[in-house]
N, C-alpha and C positions, 0 to 999 in steps of 0.2 A: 273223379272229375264230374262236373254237374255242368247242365248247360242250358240255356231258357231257348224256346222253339216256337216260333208263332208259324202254326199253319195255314194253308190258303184259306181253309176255314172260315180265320183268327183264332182258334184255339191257341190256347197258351201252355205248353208245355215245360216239364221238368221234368229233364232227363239224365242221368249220373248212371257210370259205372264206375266198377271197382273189384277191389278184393271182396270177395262171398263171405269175410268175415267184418267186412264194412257194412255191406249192400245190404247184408240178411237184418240186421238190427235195427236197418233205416224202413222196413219192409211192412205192411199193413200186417195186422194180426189174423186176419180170415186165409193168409197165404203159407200156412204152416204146411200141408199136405205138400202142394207145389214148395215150398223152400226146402221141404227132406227127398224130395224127389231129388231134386237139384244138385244139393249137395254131394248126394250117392253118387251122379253122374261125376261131378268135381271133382272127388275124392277118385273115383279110379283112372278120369284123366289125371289127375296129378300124380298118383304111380306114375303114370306115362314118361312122365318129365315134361308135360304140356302145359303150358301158362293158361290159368285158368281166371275169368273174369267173370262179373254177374253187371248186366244192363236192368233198368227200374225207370218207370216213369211214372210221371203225375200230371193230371189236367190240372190249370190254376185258373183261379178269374184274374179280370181284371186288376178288381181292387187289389186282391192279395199280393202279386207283380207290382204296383206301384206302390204298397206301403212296406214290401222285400225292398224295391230299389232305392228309396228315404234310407231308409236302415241304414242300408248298404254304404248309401253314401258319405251319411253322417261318421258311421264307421272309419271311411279312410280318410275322415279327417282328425282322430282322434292319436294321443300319442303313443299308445299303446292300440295301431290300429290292423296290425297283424291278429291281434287276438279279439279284438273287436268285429274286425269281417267274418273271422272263422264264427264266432258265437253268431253271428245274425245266416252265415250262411246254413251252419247245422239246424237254426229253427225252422229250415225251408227243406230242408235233406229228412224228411218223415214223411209216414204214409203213402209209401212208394208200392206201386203193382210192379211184380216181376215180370220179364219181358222174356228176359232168356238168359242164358250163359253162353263164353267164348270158351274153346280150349285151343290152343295155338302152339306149333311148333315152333321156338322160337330159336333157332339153330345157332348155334355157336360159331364164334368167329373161326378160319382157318388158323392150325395150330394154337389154340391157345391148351391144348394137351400140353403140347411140347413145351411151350411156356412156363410153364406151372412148375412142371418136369423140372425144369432149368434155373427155377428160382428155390423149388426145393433144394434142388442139387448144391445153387451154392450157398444153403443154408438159413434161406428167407423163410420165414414161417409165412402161410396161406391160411386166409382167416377167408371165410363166406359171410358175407351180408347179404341178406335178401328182404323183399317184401312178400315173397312168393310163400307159396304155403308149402310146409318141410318136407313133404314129398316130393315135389316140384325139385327143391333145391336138393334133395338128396341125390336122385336121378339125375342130374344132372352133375353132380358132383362126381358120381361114379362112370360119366360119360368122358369127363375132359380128365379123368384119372386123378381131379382133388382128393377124390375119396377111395378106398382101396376095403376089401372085404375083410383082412387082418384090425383094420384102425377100431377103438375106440373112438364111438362118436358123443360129443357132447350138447344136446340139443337146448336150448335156454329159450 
C-alpha cells in the first residue's frame, strides 16, 4: 500500500509498505547493507509466526506529484484501467529509503484449532493461502493444528 504525505513543511512524501519481497525490489540500490540486515531480522521473526512487513519512503517534488496525478488520472479513465493504474502507480513505487520493519503478532481467532479439527474430521480437505512468507504460514499452521509434524508438506 503506498500513500502521498505533504508535511507541514510541504514536503511531499511517498510512503508504502508491504511484503519484504515487494518493498526490497522497489528499494534504492546504495540500501543493500541495511536490506540484509533487515531481512535477517525478518527471517527469524517469521520463524516466530510473527507477520512481518518492510515501511519505505521517498521525498517527491512538486512537479513529479502533479505529472504522477495526470497519469493517474487519465489512467482511470481508460478501459483497461485496473492495469493502467497499477502501471502508472509502479513507475512511482522506486527508489524507496528503508525506514524499518513491522513483525506482529497476529493472533488467531478463538477455536479455529478446533475448527479445522472439525472440518477435517468430517473429511473437508484444508488448503493455506497466504501472502505471508512460508515461515510465517508454517508456524502458524502448526499452531491452529493445520499442520501436524507427521504430514508431508508441499510448499509451491
Amino acid at each position: 500500500m503506498t500513500v502521498f504525505v505533504k508535511t507541514p513543511e510541504g514536503k511531499i512524501m511517498v510512503i508504502c509498505k508491504g511484503a519484504d519481497s515487494i518493498i526490497s525490489e522497489r528499494l534504492r540500490s546504495d540500501q543493500d547493507d541495511l536490506k540484509a540486515l533487515t531481512d535477517e531480522k525478518l527471517e527469524h521473526f517469521s520463524k516466530q509466526g510473527l507477520r512481518t512487513l518492510m515501511v519505505a519512503s521517498k521525498e517527491i517534488s512538486q512537479s513529479e506529484y502533479d505529472k504522477f496525478a495526470i497519469e493517474y488520472k487519465f489512467a482511470e479513465t481508460m478501459a483497461n484501467k485496473d492495469e493502467a493504474m497499477a502501471l502508472v502507480a509502479n513507475a512511482m513505487e522506486l527508489d524507496f529509503e528503508l525506514l524499518g520493519s513491522t513483525a506482529i503478532d497476529d493472533l488467531l481467532q478463538e477455536e479455529v484449532g478446533k475448527t479445522i479439527f472439525d472440518c477435517r474430521s468430517a473429511g473437508i480437505q484444508v488448503w493455506v493461502l497466504t501472502g505471508d512468507k512460508v515461515e510465517t504460514a508454517i508456524n502458524i499452521g502448526y499452531s491452529c493444528k493445520l499442520l501436524e509434524q507427521n504430514m508431508i508438506q508441499f510448499i509451491l
